[in-house]
MARKOLTI-25871 format. One record per residue: residue number from 1; z, x, y of N, C-alpha, C in turn. Coordinates in nm, 3 decimals. Atoms other than C-alpha are relative to their C-alpha. Layout:
! residues N
> NUM; Z; X; Y; Z; X; Y; Z; X; Y;
...
This chain:
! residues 122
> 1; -0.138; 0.016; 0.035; -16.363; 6.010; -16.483; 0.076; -0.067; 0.114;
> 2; -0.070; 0.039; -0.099; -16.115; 5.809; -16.327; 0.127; 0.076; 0.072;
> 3; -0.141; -0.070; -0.048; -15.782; 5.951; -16.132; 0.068; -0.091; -0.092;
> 4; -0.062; 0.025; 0.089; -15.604; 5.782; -16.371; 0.041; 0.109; -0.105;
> 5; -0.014; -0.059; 0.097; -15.738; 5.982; -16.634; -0.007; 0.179; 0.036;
> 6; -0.014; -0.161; -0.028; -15.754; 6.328; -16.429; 0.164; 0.023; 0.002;
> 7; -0.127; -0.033; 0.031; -15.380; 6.251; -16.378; 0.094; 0.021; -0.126;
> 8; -0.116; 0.011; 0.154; -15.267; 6.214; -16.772; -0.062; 0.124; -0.006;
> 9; 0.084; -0.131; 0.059; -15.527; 6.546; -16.815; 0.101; 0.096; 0.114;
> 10; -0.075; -0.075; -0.100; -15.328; 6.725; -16.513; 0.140; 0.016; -0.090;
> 11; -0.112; 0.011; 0.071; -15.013; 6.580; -16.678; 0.040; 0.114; -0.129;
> 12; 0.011; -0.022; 0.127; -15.076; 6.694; -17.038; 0.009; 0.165; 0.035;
> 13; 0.061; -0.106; -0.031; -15.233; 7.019; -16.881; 0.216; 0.072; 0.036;
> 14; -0.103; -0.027; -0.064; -14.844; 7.095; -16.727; 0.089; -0.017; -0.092;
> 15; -0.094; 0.036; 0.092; -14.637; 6.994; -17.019; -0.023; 0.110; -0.106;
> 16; 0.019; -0.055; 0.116; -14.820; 7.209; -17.245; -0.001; 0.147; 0.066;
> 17; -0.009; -0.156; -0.041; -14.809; 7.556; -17.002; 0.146; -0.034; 0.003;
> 18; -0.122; -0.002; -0.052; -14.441; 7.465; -16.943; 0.115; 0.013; -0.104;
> 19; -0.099; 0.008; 0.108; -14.324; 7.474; -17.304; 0.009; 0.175; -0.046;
> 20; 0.018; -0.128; 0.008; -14.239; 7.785; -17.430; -0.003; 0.011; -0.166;
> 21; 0.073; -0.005; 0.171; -14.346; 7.916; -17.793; 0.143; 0.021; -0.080;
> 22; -0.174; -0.002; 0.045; -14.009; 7.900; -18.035; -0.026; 0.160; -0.061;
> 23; -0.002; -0.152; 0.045; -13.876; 8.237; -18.111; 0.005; 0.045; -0.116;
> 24; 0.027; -0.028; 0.137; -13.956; 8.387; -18.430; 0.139; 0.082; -0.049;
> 25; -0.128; -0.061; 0.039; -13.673; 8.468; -18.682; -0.011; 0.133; -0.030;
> 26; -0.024; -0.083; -0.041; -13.789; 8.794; -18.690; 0.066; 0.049; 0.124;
> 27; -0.037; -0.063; -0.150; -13.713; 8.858; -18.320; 0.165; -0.026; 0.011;
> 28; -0.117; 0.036; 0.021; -13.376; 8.654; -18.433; 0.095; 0.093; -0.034;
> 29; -0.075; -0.125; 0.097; -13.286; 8.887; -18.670; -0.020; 0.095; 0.011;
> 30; -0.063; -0.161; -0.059; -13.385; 9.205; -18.504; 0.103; 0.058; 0.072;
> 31; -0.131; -0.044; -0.097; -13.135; 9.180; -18.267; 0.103; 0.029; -0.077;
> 32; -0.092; 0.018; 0.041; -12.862; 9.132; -18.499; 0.023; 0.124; -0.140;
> 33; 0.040; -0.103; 0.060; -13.000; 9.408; -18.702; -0.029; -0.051; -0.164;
> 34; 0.024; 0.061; 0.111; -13.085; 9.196; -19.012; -0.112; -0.003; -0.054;
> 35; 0.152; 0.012; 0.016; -13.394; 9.198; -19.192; -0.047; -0.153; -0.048;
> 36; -0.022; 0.139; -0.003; -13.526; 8.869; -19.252; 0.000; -0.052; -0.171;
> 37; -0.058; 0.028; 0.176; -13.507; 8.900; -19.675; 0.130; -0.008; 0.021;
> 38; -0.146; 0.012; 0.029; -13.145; 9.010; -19.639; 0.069; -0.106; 0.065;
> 39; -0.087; 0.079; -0.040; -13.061; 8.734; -19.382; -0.025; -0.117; -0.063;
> 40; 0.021; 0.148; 0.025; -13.263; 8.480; -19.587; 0.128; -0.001; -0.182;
> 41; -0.040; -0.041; 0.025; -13.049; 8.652; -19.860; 0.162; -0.066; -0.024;
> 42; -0.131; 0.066; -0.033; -12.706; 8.600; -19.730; 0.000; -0.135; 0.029;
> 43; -0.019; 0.164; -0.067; -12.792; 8.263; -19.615; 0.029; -0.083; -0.150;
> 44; 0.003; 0.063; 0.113; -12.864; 8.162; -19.961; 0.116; 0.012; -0.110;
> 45; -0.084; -0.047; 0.095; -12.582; 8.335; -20.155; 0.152; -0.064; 0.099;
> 46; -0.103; 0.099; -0.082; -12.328; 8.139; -19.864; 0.002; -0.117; 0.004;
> 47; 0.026; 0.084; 0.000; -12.502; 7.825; -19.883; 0.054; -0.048; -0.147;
> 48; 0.024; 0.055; 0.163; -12.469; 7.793; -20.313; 0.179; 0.062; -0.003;
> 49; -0.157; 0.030; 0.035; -12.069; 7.952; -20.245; 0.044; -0.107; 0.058;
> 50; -0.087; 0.119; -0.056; -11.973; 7.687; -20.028; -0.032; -0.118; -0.073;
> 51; 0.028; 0.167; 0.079; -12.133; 7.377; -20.233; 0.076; 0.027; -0.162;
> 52; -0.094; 0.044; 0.142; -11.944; 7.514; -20.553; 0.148; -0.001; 0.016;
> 53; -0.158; 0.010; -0.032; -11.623; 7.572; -20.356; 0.036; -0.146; 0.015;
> 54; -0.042; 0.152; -0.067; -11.654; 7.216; -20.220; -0.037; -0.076; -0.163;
> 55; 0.033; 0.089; 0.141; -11.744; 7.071; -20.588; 0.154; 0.020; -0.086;
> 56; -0.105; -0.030; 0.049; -11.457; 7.268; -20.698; 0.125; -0.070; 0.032;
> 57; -0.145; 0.076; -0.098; -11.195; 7.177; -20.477; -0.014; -0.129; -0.032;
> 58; -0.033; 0.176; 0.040; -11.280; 6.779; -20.504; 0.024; -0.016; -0.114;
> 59; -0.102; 0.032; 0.115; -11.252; 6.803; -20.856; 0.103; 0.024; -0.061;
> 60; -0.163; -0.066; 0.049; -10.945; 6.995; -20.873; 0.102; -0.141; 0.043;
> 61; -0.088; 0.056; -0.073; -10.803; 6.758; -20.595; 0.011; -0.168; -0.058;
> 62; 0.052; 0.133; 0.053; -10.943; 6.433; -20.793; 0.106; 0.020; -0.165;
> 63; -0.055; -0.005; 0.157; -10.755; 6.531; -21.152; 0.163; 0.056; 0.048;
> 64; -0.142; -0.025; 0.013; -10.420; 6.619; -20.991; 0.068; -0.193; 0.029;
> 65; -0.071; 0.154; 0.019; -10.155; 6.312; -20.972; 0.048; -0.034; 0.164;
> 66; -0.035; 0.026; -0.141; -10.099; 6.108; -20.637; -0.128; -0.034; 0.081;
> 67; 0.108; 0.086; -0.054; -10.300; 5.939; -20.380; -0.106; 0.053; 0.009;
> 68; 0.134; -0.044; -0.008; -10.667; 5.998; -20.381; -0.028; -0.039; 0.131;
> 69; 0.045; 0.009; -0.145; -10.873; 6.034; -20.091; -0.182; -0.103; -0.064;
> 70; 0.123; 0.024; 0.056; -11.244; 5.869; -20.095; -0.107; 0.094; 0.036;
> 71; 0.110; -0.124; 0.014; -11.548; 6.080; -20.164; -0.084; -0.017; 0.103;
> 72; 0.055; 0.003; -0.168; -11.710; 5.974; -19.835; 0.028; 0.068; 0.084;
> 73; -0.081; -0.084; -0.097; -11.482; 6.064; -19.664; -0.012; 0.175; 0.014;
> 74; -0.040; -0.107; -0.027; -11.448; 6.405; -19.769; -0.088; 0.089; -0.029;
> 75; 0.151; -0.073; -0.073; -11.818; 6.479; -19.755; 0.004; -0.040; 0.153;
> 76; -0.004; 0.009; -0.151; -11.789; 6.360; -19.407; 0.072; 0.124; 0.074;
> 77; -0.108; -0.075; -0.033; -11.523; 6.605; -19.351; -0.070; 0.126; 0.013;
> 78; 0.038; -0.131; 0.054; -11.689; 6.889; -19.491; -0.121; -0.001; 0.119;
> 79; 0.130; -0.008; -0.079; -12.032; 6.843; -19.296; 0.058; 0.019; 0.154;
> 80; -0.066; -0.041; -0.150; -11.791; 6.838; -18.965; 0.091; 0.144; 0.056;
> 81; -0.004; -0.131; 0.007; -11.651; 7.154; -19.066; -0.103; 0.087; 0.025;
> 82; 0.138; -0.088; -0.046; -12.008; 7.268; -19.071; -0.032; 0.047; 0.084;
> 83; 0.067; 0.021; -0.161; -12.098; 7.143; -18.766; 0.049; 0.120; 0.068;
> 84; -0.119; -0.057; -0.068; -11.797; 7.285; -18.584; 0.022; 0.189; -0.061;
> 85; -0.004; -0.124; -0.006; -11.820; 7.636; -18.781; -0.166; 0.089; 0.067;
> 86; 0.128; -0.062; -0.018; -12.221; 7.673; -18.699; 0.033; 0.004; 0.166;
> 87; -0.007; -0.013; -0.157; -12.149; 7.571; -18.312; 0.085; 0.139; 0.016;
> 88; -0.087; -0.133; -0.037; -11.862; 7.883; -18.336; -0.112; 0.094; -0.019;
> 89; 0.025; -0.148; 0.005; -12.096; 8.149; -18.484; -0.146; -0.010; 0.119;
> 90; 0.110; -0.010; -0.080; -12.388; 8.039; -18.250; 0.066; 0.054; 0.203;
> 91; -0.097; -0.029; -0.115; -12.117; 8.081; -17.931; 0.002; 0.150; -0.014;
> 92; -0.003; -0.142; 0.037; -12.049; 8.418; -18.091; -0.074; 0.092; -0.004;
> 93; 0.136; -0.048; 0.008; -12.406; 8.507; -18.149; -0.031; 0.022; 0.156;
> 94; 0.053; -0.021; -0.110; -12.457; 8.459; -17.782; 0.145; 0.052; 0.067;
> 95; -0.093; -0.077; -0.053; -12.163; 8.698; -17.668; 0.110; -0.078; 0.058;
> 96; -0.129; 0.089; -0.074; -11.848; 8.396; -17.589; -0.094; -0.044; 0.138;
> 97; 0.011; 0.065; -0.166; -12.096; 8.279; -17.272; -0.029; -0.154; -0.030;
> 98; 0.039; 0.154; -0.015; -12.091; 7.899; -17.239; -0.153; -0.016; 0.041;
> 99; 0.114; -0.008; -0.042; -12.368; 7.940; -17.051; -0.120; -0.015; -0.079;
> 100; 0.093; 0.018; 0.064; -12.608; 8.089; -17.268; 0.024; -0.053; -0.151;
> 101; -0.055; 0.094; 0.062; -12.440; 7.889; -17.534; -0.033; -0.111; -0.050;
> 102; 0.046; 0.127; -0.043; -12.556; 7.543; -17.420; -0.143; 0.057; 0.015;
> 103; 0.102; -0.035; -0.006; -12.893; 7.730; -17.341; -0.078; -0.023; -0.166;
> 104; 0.059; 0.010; 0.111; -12.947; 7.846; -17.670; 0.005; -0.122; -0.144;
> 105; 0.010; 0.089; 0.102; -12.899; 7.539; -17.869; -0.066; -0.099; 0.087;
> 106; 0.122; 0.088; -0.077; -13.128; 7.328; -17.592; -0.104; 0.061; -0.100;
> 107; 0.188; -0.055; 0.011; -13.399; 7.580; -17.683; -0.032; -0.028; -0.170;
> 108; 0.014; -0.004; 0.161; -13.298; 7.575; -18.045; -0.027; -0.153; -0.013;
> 109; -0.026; 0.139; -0.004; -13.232; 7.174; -18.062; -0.136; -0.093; 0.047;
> 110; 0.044; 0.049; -0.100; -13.405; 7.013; -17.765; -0.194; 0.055; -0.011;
> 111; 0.150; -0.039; -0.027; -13.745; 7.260; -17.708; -0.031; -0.001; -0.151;
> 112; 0.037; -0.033; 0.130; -13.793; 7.322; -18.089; -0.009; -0.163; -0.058;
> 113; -0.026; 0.164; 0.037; -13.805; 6.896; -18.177; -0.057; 0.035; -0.101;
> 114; 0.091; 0.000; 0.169; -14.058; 6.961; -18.473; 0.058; 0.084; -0.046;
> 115; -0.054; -0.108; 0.086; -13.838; 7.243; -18.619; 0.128; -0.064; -0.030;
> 116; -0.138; 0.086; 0.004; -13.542; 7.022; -18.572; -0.018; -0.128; -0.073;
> 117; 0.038; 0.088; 0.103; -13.669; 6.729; -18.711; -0.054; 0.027; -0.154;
> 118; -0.012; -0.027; 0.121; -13.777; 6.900; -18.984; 0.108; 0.059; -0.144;
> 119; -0.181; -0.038; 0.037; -13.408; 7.033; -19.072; 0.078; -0.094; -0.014;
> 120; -0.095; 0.133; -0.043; -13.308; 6.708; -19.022; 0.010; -0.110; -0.130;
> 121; 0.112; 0.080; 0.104; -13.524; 6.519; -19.276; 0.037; 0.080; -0.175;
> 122; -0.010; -0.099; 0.141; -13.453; 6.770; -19.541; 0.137; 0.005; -0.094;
């Protein structure tokens, strides 16, 4: 073997002790005291109110009289609400610390890439 190839095997060797294993949503949801039916549960029975509130509302707001907005737009809107309410309860989740804050959405985001890309895609 060349040093070339002991260095990509050294390399590889260091990348792969240095990652850490993503945390299982059990361990998620023990803390929080949730079981992981009831949180998959609530997730699902919050996910199907908010897409009929938001179906609702545009077509309420689409059949009254006066300027319309465009429907781009106000799926854009909505998904930035998302954003902006998931970043609050994940702040919250980790006790108001900036700190571990920014931590935990690296590890979630950043270290997790194949769990994230697959959320992404979907």
């Amino acid at each position: 073997m060349t040093d070339r190839q002991d260095a990509v095997k050294l390399d590889i060797a260091a990348t792969v002790a240095s990652q850490k294993p993503p945390a299982s949503a059990a361990a998620m949801s023990s803390s929080s005291g949730l079981s992981d039916r009831q949180l998959k549960y609530i997730s699902l029975i919050t996910l199907t109110g908010q897409n009929a509130i938001l179906g609702l509302s545009m077509r309420y707001s689409r059949t009254r009289e006066g300027d319309l907005f465009i429907n781009t737009t106000a799926v854009a809107t909505a998904e930035v609400v998302k954003l902006l309410t998931c970043l609050f309860l994940v702040y919250r989740d980790e006790k108001y610390s900036a700190t571990r804050w920014k931590k935990a959405l690296y590890d979630t985001i950043v270290v997790n890439k194949i769990d994230t890309l697959k959320v992404s895609l979907i």
